[in-house]
CHARMM internal coordinates of N, CA and C (Angstrom, degrees):
IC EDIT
DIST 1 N 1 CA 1.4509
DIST 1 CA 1 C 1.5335
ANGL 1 N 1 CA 1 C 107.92
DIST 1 C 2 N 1.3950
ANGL 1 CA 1 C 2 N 131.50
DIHE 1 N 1 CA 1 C 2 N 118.71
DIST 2 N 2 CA 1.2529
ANGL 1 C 2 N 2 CA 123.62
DIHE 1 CA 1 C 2 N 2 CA -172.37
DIST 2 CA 2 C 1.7452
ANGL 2 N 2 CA 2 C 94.70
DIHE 1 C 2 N 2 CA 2 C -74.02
DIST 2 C 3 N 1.6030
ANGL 2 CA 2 C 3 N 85.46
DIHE 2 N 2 CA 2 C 3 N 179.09
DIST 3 N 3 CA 1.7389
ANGL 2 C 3 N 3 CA 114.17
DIHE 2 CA 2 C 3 N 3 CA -177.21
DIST 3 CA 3 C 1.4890
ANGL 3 N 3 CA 3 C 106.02
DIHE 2 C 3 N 3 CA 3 C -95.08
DIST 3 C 4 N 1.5187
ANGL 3 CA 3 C 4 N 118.41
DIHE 3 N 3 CA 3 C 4 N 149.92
DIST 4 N 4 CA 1.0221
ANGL 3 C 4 N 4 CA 167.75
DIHE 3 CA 3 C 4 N 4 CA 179.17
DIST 4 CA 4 C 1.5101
ANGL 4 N 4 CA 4 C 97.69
DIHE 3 C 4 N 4 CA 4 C -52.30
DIST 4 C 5 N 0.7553
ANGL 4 CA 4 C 5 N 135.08
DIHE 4 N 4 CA 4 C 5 N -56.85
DIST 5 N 5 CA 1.6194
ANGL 4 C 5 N 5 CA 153.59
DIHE 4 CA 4 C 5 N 5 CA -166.00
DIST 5 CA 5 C 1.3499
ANGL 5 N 5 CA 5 C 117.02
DIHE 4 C 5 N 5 CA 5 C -122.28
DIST 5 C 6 N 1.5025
ANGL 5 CA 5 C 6 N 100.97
DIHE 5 N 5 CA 5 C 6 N 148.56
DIST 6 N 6 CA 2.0201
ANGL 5 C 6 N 6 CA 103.81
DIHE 5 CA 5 C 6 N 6 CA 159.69
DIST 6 CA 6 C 0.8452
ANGL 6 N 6 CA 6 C 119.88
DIHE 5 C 6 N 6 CA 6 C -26.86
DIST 6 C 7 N 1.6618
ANGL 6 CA 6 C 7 N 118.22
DIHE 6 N 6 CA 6 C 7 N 107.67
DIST 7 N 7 CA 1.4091
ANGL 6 C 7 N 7 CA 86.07
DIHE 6 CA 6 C 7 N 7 CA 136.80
DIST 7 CA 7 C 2.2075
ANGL 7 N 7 CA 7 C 125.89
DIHE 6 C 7 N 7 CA 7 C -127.10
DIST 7 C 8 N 1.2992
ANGL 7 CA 7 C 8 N 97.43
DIHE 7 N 7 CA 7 C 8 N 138.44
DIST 8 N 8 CA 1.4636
ANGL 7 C 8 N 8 CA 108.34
DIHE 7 CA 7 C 8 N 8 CA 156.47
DIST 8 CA 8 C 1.6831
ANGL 8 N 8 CA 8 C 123.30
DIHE 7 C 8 N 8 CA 8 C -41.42
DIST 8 C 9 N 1.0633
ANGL 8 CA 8 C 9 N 94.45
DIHE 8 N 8 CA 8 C 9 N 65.82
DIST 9 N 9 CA 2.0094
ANGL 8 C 9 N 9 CA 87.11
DIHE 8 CA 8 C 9 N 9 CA 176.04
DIST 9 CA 9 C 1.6703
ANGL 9 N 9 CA 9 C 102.69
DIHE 8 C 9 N 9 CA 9 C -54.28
DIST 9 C 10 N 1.5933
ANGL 9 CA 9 C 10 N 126.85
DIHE 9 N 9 CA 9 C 10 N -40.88
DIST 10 N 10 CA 1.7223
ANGL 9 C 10 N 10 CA 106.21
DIHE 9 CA 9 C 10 N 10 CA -166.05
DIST 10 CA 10 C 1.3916
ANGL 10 N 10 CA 10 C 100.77
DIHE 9 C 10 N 10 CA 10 C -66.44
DIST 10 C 11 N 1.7326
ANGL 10 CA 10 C 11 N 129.63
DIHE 10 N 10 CA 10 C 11 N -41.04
DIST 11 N 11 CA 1.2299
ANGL 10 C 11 N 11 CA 128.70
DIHE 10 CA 10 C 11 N 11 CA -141.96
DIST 11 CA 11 C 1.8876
ANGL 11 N 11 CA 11 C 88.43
DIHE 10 C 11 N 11 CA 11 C -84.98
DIST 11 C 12 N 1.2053
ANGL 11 CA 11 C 12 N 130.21
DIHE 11 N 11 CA 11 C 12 N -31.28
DIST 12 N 12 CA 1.1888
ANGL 11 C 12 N 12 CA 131.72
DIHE 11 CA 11 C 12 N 12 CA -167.65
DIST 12 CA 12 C 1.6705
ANGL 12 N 12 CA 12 C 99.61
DIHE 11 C 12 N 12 CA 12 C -80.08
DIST 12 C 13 N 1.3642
ANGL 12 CA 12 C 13 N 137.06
DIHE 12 N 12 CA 12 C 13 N -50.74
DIST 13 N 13 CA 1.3991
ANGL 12 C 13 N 13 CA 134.25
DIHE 12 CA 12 C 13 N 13 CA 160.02
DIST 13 CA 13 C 1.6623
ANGL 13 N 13 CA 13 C 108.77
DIHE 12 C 13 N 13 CA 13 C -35.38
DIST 13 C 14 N 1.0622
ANGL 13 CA 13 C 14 N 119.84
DIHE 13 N 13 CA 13 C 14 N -45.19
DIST 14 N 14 CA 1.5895
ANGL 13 C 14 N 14 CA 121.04
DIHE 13 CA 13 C 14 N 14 CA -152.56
DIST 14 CA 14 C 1.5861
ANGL 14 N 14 CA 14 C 85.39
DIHE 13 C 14 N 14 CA 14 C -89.75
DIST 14 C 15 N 1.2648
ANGL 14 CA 14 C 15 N 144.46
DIHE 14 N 14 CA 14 C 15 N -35.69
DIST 15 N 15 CA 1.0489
ANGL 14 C 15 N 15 CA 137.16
DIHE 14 CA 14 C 15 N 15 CA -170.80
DIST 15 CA 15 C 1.9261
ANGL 15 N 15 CA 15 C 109.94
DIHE 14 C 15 N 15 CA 15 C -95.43
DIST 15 C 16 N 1.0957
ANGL 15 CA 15 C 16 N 110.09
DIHE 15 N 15 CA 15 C 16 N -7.56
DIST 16 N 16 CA 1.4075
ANGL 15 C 16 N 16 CA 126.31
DIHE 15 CA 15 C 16 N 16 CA 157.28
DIST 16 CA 16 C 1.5653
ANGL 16 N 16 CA 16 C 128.41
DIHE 15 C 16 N 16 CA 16 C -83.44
DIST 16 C 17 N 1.0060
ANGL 16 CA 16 C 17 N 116.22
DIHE 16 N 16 CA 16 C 17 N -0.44
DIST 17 N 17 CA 1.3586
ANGL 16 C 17 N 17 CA 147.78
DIHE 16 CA 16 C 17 N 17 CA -178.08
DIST 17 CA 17 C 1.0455
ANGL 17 N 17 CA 17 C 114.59
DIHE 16 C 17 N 17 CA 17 C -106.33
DIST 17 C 18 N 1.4469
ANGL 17 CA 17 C 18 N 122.09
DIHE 17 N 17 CA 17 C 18 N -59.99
DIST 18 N 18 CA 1.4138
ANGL 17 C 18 N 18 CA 132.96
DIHE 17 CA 17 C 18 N 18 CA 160.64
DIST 18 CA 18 C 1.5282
ANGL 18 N 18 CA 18 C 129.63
DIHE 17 C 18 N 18 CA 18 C -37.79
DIST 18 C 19 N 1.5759
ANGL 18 CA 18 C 19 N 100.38
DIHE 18 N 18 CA 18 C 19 N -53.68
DIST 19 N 19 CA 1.2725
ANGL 18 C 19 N 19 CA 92.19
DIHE 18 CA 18 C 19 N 19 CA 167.09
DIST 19 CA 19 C 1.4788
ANGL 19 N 19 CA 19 C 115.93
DIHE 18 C 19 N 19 CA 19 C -130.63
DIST 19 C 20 N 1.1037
ANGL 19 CA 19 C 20 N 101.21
DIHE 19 N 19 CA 19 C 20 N 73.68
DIST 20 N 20 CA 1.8950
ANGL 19 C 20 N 20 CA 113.20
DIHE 19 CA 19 C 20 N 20 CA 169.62
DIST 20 CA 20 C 1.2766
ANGL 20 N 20 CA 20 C 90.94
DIHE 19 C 20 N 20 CA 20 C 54.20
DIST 20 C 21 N 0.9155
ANGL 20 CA 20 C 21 N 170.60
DIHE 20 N 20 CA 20 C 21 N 86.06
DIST 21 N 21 CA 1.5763
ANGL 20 C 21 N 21 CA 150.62
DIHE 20 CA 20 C 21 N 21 CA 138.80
DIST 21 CA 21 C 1.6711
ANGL 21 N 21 CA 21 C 106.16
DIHE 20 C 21 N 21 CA 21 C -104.92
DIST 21 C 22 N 1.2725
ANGL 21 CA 21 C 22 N 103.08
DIHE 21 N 21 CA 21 C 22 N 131.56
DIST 22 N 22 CA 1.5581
ANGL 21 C 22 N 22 CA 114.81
DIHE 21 CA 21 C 22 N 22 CA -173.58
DIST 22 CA 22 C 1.2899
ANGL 22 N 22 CA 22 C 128.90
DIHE 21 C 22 N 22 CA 22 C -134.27
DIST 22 C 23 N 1.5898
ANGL 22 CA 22 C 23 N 97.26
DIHE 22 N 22 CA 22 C 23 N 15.68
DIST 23 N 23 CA 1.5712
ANGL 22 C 23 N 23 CA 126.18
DIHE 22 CA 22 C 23 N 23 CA 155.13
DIST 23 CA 23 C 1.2430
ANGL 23 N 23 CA 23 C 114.20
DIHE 22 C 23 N 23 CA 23 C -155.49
DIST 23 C 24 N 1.4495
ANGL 23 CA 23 C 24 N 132.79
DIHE 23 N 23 CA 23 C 24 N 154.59
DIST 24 N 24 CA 1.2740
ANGL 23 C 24 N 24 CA 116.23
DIHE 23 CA 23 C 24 N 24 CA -167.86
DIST 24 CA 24 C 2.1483
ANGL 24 N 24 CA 24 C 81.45
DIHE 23 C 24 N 24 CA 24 C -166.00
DIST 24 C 25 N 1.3893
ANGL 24 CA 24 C 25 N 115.73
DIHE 24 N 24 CA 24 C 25 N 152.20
DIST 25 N 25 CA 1.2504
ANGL 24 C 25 N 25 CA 105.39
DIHE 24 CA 24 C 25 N 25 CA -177.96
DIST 25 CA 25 C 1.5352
ANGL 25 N 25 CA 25 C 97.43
DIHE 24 C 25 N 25 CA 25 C 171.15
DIST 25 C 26 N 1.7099
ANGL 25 CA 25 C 26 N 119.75
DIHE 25 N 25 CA 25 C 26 N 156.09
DIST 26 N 26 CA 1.3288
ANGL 25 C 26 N 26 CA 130.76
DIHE 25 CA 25 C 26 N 26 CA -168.60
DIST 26 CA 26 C 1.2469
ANGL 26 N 26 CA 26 C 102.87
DIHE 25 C 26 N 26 CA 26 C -99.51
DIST 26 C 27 N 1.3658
ANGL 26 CA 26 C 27 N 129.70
DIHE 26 N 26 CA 26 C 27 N -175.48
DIST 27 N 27 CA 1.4311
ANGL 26 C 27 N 27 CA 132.77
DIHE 26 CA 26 C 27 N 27 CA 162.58
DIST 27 CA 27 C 1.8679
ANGL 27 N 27 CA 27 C 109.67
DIHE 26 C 27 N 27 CA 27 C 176.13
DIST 27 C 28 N 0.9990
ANGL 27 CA 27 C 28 N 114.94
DIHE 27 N 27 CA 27 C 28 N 161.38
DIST 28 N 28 CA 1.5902
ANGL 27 C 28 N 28 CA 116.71
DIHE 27 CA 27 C 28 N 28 CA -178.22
DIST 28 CA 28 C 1.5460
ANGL 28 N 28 CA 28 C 93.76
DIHE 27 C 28 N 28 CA 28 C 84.82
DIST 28 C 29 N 1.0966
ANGL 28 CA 28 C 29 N 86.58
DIHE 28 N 28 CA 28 C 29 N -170.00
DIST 29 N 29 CA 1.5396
ANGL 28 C 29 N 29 CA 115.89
DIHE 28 CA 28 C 29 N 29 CA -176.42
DIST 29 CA 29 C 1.7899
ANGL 29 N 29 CA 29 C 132.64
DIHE 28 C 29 N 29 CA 29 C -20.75
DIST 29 C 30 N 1.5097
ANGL 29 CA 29 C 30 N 78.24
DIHE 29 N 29 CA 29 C 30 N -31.41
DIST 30 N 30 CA 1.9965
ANGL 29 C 30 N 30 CA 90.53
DIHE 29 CA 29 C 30 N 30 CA 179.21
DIST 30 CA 30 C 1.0773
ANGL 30 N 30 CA 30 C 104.33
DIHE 29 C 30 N 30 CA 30 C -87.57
DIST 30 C 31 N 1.6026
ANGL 30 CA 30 C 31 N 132.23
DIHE 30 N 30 CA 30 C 31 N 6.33
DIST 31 N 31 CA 1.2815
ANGL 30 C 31 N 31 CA 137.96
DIHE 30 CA 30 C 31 N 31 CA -175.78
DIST 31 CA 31 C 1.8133
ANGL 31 N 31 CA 31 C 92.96
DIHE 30 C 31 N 31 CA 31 C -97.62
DIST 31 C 32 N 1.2459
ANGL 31 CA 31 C 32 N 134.53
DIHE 31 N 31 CA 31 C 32 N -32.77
DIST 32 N 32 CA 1.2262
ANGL 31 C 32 N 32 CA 140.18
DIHE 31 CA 31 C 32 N 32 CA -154.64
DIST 32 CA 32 C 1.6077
ANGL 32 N 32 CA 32 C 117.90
DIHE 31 C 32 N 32 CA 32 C -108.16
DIST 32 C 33 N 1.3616
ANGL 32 CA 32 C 33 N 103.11
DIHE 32 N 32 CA 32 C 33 N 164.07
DIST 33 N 33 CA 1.8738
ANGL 32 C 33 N 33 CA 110.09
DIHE 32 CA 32 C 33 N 33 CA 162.32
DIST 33 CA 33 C 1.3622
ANGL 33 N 33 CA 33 C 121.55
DIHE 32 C 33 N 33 CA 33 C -41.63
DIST 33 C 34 N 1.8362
ANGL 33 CA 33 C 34 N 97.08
DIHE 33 N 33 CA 33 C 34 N -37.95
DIST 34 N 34 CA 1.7542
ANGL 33 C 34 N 34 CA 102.56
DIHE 33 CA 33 C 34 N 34 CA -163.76
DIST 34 CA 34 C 1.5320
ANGL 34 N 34 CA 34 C 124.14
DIHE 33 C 34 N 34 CA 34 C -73.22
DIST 34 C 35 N 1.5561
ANGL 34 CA 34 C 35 N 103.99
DIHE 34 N 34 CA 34 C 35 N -11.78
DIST 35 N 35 CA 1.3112
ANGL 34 C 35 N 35 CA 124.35
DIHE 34 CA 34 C 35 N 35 CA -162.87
DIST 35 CA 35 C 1.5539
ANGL 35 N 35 CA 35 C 93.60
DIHE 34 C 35 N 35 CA 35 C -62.77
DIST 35 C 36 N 1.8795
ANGL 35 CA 35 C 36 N 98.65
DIHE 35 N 35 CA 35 C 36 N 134.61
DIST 36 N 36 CA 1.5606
ANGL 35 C 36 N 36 CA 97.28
DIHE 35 CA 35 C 36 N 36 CA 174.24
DIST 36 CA 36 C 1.5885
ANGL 36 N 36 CA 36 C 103.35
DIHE 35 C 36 N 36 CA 36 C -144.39
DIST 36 C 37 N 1.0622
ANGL 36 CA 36 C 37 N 125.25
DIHE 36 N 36 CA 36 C 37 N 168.34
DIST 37 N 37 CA 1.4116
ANGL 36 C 37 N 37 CA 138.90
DIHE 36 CA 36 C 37 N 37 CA -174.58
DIST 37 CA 37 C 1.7267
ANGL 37 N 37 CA 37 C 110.00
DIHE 36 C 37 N 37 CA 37 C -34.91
DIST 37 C 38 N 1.2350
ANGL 37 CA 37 C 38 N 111.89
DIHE 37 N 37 CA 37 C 38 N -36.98
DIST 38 N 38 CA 1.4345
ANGL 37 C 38 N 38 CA 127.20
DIHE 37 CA 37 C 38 N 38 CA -160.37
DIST 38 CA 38 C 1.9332
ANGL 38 N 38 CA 38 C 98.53
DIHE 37 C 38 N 38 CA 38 C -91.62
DIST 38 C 39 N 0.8834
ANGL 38 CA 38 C 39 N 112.79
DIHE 38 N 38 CA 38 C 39 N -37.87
DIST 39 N 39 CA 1.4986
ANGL 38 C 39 N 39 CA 138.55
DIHE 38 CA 38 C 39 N 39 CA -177.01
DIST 39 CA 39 C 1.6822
ANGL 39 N 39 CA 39 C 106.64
DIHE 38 C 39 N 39 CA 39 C -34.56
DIST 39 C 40 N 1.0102
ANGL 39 CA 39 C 40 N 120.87
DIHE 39 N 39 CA 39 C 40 N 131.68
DIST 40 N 40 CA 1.5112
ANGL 39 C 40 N 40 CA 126.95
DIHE 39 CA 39 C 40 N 40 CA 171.74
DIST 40 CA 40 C 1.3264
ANGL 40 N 40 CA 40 C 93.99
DIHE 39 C 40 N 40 CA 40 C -91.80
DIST 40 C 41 N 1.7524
ANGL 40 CA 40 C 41 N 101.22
DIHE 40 N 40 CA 40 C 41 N 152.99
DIST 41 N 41 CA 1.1449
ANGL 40 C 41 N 41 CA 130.23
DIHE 40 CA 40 C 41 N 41 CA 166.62
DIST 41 CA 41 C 1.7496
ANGL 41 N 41 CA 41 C 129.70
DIHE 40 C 41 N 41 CA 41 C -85.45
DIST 41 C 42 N 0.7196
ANGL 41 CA 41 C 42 N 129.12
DIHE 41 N 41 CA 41 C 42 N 106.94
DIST 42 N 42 CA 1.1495
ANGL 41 C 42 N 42 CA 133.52
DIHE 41 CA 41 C 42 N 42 CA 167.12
DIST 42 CA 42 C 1.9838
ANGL 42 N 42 CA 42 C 128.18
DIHE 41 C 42 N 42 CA 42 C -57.14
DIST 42 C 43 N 1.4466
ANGL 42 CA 42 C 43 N 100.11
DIHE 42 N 42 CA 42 C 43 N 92.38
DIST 43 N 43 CA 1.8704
ANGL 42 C 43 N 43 CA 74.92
DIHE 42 CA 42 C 43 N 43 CA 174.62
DIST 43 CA 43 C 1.4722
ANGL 43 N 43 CA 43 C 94.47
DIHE 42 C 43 N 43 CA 43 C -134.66
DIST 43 C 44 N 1.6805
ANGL 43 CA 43 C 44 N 89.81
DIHE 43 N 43 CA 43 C 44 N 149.70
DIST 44 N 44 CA 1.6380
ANGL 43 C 44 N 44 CA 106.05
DIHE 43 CA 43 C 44 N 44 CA 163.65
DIST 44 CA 44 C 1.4938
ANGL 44 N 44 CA 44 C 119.19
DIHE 43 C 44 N 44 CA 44 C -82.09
DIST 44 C 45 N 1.8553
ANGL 44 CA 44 C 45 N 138.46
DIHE 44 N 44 CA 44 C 45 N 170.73
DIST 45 N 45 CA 1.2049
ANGL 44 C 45 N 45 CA 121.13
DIHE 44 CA 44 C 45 N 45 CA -177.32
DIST 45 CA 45 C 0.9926
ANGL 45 N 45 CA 45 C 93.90
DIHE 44 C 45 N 45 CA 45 C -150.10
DIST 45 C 46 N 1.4195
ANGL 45 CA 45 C 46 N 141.23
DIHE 45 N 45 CA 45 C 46 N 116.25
DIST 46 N 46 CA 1.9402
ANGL 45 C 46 N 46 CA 125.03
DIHE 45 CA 45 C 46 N 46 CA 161.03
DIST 46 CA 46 C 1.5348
ANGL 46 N 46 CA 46 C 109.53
DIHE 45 C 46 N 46 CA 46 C -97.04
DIST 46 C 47 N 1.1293
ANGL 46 CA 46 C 47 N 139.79
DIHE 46 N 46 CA 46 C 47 N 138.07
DIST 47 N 47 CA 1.0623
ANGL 46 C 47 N 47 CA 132.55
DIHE 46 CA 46 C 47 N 47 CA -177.15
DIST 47 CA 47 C 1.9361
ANGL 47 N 47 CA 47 C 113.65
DIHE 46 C 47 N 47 CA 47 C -117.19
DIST 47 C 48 N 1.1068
ANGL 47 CA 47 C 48 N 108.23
DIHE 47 N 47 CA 47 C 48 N 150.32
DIST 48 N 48 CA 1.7301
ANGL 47 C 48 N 48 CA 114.61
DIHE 47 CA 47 C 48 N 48 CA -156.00
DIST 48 CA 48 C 2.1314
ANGL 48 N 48 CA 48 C 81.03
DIHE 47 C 48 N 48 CA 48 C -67.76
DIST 48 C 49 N 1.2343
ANGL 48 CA 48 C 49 N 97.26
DIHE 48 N 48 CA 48 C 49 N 150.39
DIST 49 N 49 CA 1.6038
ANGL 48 C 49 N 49 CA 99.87
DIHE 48 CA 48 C 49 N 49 CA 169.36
DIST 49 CA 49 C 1.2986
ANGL 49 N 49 CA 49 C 93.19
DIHE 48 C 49 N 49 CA 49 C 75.69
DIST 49 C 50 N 2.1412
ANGL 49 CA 49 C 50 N 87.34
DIHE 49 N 49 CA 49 C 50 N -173.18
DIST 50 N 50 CA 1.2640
ANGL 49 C 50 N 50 CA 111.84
DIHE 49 CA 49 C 50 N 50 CA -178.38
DIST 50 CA 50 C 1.5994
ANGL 50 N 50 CA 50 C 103.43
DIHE 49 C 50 N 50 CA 50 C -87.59
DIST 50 C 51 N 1.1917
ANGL 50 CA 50 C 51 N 126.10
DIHE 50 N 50 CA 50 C 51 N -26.49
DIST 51 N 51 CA 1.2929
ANGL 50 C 51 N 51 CA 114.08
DIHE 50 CA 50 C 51 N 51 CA -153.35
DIST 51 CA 51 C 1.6878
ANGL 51 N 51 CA 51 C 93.78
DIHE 50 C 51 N 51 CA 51 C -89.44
DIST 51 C 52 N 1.4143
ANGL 51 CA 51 C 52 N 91.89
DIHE 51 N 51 CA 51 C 52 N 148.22
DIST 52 N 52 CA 1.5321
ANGL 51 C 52 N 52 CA 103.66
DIHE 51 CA 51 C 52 N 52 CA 156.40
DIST 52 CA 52 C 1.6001
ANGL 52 N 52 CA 52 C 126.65
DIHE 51 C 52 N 52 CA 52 C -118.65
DIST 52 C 53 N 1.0042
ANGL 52 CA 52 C 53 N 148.55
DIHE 52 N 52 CA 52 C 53 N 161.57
DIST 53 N 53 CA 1.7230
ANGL 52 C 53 N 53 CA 133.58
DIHE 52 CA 52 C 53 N 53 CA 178.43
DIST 53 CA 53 C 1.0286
ANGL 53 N 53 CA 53 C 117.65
DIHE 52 C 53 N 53 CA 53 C -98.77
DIST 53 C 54 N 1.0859
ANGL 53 CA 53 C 54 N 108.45
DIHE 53 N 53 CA 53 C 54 N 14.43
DIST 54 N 54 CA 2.1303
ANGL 53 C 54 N 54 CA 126.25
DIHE 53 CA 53 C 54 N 54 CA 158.48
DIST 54 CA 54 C 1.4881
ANGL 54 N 54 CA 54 C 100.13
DIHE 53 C 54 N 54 CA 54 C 57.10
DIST 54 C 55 N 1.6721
ANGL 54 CA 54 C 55 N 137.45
DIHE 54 N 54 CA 54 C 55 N -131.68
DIST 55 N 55 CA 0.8814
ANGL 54 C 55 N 55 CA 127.54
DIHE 54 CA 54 C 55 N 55 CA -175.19
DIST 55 CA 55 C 1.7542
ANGL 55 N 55 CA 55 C 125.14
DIHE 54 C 55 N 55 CA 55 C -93.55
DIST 55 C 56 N 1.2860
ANGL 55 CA 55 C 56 N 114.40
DIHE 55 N 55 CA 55 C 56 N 26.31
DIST 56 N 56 CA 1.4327
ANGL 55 C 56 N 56 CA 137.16
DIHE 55 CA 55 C 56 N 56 CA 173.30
DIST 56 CA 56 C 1.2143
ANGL 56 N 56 CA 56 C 107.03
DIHE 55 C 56 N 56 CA 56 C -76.68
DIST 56 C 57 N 1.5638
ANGL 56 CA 56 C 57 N 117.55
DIHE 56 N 56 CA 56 C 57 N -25.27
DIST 57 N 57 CA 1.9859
ANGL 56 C 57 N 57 CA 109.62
DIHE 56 CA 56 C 57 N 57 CA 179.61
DIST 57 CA 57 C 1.7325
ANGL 57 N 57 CA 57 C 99.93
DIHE 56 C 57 N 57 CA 57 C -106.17
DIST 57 C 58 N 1.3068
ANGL 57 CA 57 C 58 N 93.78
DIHE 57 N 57 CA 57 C 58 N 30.34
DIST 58 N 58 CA 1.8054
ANGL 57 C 58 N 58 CA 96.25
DIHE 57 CA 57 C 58 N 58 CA 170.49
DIST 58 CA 58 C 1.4724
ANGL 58 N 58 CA 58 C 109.45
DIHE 57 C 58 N 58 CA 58 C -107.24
DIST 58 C 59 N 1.4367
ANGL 58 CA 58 C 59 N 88.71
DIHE 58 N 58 CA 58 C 59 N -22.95
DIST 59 N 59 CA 1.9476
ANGL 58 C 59 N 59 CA 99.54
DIHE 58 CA 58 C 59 N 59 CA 169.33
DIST 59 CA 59 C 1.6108
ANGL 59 N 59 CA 59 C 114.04
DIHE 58 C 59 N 59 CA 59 C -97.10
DIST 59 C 60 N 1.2950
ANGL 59 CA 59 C 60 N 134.66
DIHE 59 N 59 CA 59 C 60 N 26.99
DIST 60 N 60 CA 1.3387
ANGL 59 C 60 N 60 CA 125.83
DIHE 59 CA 59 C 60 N 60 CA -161.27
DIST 60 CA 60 C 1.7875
ANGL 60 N 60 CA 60 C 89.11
DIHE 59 C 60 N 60 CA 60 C -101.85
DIST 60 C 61 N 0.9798
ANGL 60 CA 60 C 61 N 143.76
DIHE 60 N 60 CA 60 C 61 N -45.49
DIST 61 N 61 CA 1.3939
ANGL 60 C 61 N 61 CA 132.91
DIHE 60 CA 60 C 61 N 61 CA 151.76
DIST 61 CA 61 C 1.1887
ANGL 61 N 61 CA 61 C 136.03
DIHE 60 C 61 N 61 CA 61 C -140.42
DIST 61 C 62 N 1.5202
ANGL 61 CA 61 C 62 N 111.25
DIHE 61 N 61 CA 61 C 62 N 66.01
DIST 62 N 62 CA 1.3545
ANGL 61 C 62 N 62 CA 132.81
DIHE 61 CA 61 C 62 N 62 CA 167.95
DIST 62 CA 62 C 1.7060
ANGL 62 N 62 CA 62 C 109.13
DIHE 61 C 62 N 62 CA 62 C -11.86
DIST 62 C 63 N 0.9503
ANGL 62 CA 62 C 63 N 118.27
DIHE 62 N 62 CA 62 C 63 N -59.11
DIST 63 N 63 CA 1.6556
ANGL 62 C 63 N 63 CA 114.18
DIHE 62 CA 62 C 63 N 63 CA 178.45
DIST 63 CA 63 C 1.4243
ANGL 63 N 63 CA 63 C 129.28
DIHE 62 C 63 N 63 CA 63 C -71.31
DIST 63 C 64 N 1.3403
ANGL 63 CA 63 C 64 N 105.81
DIHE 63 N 63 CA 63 C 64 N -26.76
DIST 64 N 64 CA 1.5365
ANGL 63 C 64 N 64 CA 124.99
DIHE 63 CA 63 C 64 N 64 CA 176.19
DIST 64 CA 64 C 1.7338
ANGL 64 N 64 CA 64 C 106.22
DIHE 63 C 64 N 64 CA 64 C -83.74
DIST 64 C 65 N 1.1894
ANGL 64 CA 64 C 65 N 113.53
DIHE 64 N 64 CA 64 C 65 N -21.48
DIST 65 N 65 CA 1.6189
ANGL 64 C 65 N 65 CA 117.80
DIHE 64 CA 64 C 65 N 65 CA -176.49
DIST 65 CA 65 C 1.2713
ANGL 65 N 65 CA 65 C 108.39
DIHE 64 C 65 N 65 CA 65 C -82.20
DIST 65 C 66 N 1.5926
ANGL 65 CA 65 C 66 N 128.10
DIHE 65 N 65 CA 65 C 66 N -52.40
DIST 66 N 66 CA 0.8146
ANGL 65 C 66 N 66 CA 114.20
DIHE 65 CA 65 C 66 N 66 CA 175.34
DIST 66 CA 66 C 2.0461
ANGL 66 N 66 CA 66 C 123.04
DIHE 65 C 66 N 66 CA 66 C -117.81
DIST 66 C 67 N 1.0618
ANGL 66 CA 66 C 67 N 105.20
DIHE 66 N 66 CA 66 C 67 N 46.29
DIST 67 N 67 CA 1.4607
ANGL 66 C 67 N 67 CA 125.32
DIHE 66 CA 66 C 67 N 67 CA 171.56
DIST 67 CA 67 C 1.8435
ANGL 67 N 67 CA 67 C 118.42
DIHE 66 C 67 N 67 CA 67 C 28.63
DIST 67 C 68 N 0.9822
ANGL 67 CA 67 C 68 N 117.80
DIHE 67 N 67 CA 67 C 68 N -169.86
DIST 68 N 68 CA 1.6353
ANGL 67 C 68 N 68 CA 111.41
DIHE 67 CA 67 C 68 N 68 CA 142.91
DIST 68 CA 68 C 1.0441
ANGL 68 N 68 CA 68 C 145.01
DIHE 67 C 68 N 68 CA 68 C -15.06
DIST 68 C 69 N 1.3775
ANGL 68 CA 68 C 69 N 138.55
DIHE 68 N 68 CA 68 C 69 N 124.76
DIST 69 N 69 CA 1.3841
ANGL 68 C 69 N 69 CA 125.85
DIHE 68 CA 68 C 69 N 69 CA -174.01
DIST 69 CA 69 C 1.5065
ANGL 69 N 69 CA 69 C 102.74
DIHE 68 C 69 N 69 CA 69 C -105.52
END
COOR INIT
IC SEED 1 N 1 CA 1 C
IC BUILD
């Protein structure tokens, strides 16, 4: 079922690269009819290894994450 929103496949590769990520995927609402402007996004993340970068990939683009108000 596609997504709700843009998406950037190069900018999402290049930022999957960046930080090990070796699954990456939507779910909830942006999957659906109900999805609306106001609506949070839902994403899952697996990352290659043990390590993860905890809340450091919450800052990787603060402006691009959450867009327009």
């Amino acid at each position: 079922m596609p997504a709700r929103i843009p998406i950037d496949r190069q900018a999402i590769a290049t930022f999957c690269r960046k930080w090990r990520v070796t699954e990456l995927g939507l779910y909830g609402s942006v999957l659906r009819e109900d999805f609306r402007p106001d609506s949070d996004v839902d994403v899952f993340v697996t990352f290659e290894g043990d390590d993860t970068p905890g809340l450091a990939i919450v800052d990787m683009s603060a402006g691009r994450c959450h867009g327009p108000r």
